[in-house]
N, C-alpha and C positions, 0 to 999 in steps of 0.2 A: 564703305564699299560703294561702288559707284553700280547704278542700276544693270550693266552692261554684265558686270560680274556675278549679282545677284540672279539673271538671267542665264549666265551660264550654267552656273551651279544647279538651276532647276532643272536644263536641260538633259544635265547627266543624269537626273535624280528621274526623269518621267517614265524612260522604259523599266520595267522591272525583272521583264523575264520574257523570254519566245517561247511559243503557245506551241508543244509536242505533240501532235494526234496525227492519224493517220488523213482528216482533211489538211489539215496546215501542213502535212508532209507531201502531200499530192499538190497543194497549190504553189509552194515553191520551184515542184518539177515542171511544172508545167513550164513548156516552150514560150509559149505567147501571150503570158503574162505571167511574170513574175511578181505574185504575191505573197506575202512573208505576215505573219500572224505575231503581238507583242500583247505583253500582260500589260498597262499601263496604269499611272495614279487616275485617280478616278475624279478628281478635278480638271484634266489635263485637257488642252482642248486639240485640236485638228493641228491649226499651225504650229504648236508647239512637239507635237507630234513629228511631223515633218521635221522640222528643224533637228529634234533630238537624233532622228533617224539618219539625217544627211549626216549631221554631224559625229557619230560614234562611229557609223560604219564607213564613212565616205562613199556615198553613192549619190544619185538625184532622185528623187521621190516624185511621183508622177499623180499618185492619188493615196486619199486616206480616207480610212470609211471608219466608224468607231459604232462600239454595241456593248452596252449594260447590262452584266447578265448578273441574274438574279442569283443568291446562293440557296446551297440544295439545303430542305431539311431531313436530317440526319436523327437515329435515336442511337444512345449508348444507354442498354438494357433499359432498366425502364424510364430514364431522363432522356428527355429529346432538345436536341440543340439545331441550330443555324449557321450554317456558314456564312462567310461574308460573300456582299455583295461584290463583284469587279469590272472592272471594264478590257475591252481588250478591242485593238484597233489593227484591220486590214489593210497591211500598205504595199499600194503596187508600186515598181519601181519600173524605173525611164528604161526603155530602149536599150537592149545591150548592159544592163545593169545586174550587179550578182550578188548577194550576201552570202561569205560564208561564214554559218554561227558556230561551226566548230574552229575554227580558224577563232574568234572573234571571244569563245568561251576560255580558250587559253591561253589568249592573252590579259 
């Protein structure tokens, strides 16, 4: 396999999931700036990010902001456990630029 391929394959593999809450549902409405919330590998870096993002959805990425959030601890009766750690990255997009992830989920 030639690097180029190994590269894409990562690509596809970085975003995992869009991030549903009622901030990341406000930040996409919003007019003038359109930003879009992604659950991501927690290796992953910014450009890669980018890249994955132009690339699934076809759009231009304008910025990416990334943030480590800690997981919660949780008790089940009297055993207490930890979630995991993940990362999740803010990405605005260019001018005139639209994701749509129900569009983007069935396919």
């Amino acid at each position: 396999m030639s690097k180029v391929q190994i590269a894409g394959e990562r690509l596809h593999q970085i975003i995992l999931a869009p991030v549903v809450s009622e901030k990341s549902t406000r930040l996409s409405e919003m007019p003038l700036e359109k930003q879009y919330v992604f659950k991501v590998l927690r290796d992953s870096r910014k450009p890669e990010i980018k890249r994955a993002v132009e690339l699934m959805f076809n759009v231009k990425v304008q910025d990416v902001r990334t943030l480590n959030v800690k997981g919660k601890t949780k008790r089940f009766g009297r055993s207490e456990g930890v979630r995991s750690d993940w990362k999740k990255a803010y990405v605005t997009l260019a001018e005139g630029q639209q994701i749509d992830l129900l569009a983007a989920a069935a396919a």
